[in-house]
C-alpha positions as CSV (number, residue, x, y, z in Angstrom):
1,X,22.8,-42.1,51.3
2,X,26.4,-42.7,50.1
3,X,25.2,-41.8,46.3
4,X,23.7,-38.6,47.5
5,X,26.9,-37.9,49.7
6,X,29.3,-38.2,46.4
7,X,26.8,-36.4,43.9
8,X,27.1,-33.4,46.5
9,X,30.6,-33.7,46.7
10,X,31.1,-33.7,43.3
11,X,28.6,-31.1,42.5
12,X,30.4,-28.8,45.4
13,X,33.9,-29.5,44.0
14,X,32.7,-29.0,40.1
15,X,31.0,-25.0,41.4
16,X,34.6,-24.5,43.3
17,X,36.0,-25.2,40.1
18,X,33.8,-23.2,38.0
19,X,34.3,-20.6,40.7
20,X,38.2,-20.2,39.8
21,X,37.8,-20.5,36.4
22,X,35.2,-17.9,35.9
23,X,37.7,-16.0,38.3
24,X,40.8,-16.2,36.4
25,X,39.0,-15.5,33.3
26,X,39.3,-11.6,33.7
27,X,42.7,-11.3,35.1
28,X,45.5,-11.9,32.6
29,X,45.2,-11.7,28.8
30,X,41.4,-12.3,28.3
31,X,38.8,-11.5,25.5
32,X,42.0,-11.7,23.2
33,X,39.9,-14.4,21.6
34,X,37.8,-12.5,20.1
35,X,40.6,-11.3,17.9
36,X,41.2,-14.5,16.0
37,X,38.4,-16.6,13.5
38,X,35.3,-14.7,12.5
39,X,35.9,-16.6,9.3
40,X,32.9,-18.9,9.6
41,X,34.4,-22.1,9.0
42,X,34.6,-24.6,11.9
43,X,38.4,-25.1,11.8
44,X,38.5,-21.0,12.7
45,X,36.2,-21.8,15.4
46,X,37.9,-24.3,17.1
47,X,41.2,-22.8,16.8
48,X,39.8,-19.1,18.2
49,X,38.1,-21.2,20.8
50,X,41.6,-23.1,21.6
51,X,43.1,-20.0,22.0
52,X,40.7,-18.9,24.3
53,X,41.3,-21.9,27.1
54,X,45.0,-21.8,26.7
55,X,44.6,-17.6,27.4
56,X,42.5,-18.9,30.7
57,X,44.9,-21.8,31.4
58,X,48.0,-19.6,31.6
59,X,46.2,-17.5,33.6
60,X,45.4,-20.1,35.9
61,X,48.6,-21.1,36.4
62,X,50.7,-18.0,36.3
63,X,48.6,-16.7,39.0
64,X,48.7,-19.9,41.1
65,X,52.7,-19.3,40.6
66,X,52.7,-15.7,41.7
67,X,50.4,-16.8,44.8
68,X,52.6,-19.2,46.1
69,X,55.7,-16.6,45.4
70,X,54.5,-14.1,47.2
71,X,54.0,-17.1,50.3
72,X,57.5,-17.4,49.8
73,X,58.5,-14.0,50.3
74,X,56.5,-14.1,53.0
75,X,58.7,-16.8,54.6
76,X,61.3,-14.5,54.2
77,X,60.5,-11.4,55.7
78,X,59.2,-13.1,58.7
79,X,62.8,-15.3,58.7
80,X,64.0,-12.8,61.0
81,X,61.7,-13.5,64.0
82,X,61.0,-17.2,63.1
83,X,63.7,-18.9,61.5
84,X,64.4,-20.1,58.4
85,X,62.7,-23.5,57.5
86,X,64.1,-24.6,54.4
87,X,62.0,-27.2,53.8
88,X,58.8,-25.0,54.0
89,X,60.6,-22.6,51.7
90,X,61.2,-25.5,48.7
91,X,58.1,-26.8,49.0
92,X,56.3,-23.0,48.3
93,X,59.0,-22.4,46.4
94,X,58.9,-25.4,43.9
95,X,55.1,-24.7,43.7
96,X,55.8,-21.4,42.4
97,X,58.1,-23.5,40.0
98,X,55.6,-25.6,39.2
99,X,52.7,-23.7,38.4
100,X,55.2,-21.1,36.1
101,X,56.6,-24.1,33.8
102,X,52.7,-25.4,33.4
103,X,51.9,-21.6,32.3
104,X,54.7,-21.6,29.8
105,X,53.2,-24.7,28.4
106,X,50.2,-23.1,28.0
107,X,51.9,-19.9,26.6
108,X,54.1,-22.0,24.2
109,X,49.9,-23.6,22.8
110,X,48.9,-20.5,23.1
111,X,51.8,-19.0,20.4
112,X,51.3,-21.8,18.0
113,X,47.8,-21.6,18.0
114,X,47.2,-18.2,17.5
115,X,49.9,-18.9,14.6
116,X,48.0,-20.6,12.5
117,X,44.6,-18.7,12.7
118,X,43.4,-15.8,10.9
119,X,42.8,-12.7,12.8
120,X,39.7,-11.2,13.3
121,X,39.0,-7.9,11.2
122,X,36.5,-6.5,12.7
123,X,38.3,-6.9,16.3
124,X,41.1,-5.7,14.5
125,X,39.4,-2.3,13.4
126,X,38.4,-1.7,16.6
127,X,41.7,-2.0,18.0
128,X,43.3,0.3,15.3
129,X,40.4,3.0,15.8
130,X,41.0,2.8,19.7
131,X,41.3,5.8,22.0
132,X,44.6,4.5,23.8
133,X,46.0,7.5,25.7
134,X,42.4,8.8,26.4
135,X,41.6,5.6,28.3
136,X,44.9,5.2,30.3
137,X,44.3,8.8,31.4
138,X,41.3,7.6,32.2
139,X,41.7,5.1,34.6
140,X,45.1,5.8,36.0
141,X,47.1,3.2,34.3
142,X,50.8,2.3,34.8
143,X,51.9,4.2,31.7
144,X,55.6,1.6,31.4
145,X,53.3,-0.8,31.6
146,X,50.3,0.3,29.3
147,X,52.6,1.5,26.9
148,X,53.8,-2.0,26.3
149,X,50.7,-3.1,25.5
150,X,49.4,-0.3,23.7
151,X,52.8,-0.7,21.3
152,X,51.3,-4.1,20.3
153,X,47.4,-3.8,19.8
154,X,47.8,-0.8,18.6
155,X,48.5,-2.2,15.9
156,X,46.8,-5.2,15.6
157,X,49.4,-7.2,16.9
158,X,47.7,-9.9,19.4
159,X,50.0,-12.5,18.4
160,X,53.0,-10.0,20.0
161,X,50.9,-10.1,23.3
162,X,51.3,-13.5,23.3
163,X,54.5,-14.0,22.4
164,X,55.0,-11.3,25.5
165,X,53.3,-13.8,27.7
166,X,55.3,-16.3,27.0
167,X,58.6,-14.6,27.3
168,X,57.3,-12.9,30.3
169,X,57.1,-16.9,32.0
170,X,60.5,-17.7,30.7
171,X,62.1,-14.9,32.3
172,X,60.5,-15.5,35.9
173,X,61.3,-19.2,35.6
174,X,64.4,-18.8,35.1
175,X,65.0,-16.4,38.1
176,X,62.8,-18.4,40.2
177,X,65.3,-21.6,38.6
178,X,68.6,-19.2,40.6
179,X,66.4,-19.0,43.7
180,X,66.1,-22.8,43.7
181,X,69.9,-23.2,43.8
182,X,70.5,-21.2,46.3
183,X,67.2,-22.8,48.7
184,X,68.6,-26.5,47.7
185,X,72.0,-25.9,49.4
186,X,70.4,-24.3,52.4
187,X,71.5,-20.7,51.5
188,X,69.0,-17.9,51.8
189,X,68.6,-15.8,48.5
190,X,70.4,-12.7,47.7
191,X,67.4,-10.3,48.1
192,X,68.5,-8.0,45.3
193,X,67.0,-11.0,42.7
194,X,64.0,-11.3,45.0
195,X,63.4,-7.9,44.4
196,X,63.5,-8.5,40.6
197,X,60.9,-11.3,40.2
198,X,59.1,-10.0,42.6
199,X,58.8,-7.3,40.3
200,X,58.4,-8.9,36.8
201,X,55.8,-10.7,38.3
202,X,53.5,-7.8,38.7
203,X,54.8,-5.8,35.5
204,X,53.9,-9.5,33.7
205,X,50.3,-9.2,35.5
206,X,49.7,-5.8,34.7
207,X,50.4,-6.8,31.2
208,X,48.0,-9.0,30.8
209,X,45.1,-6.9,33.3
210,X,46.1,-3.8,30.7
211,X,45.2,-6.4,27.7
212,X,42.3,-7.6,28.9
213,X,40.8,-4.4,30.0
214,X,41.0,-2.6,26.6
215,X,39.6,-5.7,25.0
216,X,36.9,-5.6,27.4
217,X,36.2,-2.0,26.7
218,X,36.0,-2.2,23.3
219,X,33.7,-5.2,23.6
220,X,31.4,-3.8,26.1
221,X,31.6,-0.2,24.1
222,X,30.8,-1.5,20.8
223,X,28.3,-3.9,22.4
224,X,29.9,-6.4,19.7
225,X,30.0,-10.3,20.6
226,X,33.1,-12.5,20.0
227,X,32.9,-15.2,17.3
């Protein structure tokens, strides 16, 4: 009975996981693999296929971090009728912390990786040849945003993206880093830099939704499969 009890935990705890991962596989940044390798050696394989966890990973975690900002905000807008519990707020807070320096980890791989692997030319045709303002028109995309994005693939430039990742996680650390000071000596933040992160967050998430949607509309158009 026990035996049964722990294979059906673990079997419910390995579908939760595969749950979130399949989840934050088509949120920020994905199907950027498929513009690395299609070489045909192994060492191309394994690197494209590198590139593609560390892609999910930093997803993983930057959207745990935003999660837990946004609980922290919430904290804050409600101060005014409960309170203001500064040990709730540093425990969300250095979640959000947390979770941000584990996706710049992942961001920093993901950079070096992508580095030192060829890119893909036919994924790299297809991104030259791409209808970019057509498509933005077309589904009512942030055009700051999408223009950001489009400046890079445009032109083949994936490794750019990433590098955009990555500075995009340096920046909100180090702003979420200021809100730390202020939440450690009991002081409530000036609201002016919540307002900032707050917003880079998104712009950083739109980023990598705008990314991973033309990707994925190339793919799906062109009915091509990644190497």
């Amino acid at each position: 009975m026990i035996k049964k009890f722990m294979s059906k935990v673990f079997l419910g705890v390995l579908i939760l996981f595969l749950i979130n991962t399949f989840i934050y596989s088509y949120i920020v940044g994905n199907w950027t693999d498929c513009g690395f390798g299609g070489g045909g050696g192994k060492s191309e394989a394994l690197t494209s296929f590198n590139i593609r966890i560390y892609v999910i990973e930093g997803a993983g975690y930057f959207l745990n971090s935003h999660s837990n900002f946004q609980e922290f905000l919430n904290r804050v807008e409600l101060s005014e009728l409960n309170g203001i519990d500064f040990n709730e707020m540093r425990e969300i807070l250095y979640k959000a912390i947390e979770d941000m320096e584990k996706a710049k980890d992942s961001y920093y791989n993901l950079k070096q990786e992508a580095d030192i692997t060829p890119y893909n030319p036919v994924m790299i045709n297809f991104l030259l040849d791409f209808d970019y303002d057509g498509f933005q028109k077309e589904k009512g995309l942030n055009l700051i945003v999408y223009n950001k994005v489009k400046n890079y693939i445009s032109k083949g430039d994936i490794r750019g993206v990433f590098s955009t990742f990555l500075a995009n996680s340096e920046n909100i650390l180090t702003q979420l880093y200021t809100i730390k000071e202020w939440v450690d000596a009991d002081k409530f933040p000036e609201i002016s830099t919540l307002w900032r992160v707050n917003q880079d967050y998104f712009e950083a998430q739109l980023f990598g939704q705008y990314t991973s949607e033309v990707f994925y509309n190339i793919i799906s158009e062109n009915k091509y499969e990644c190497p």
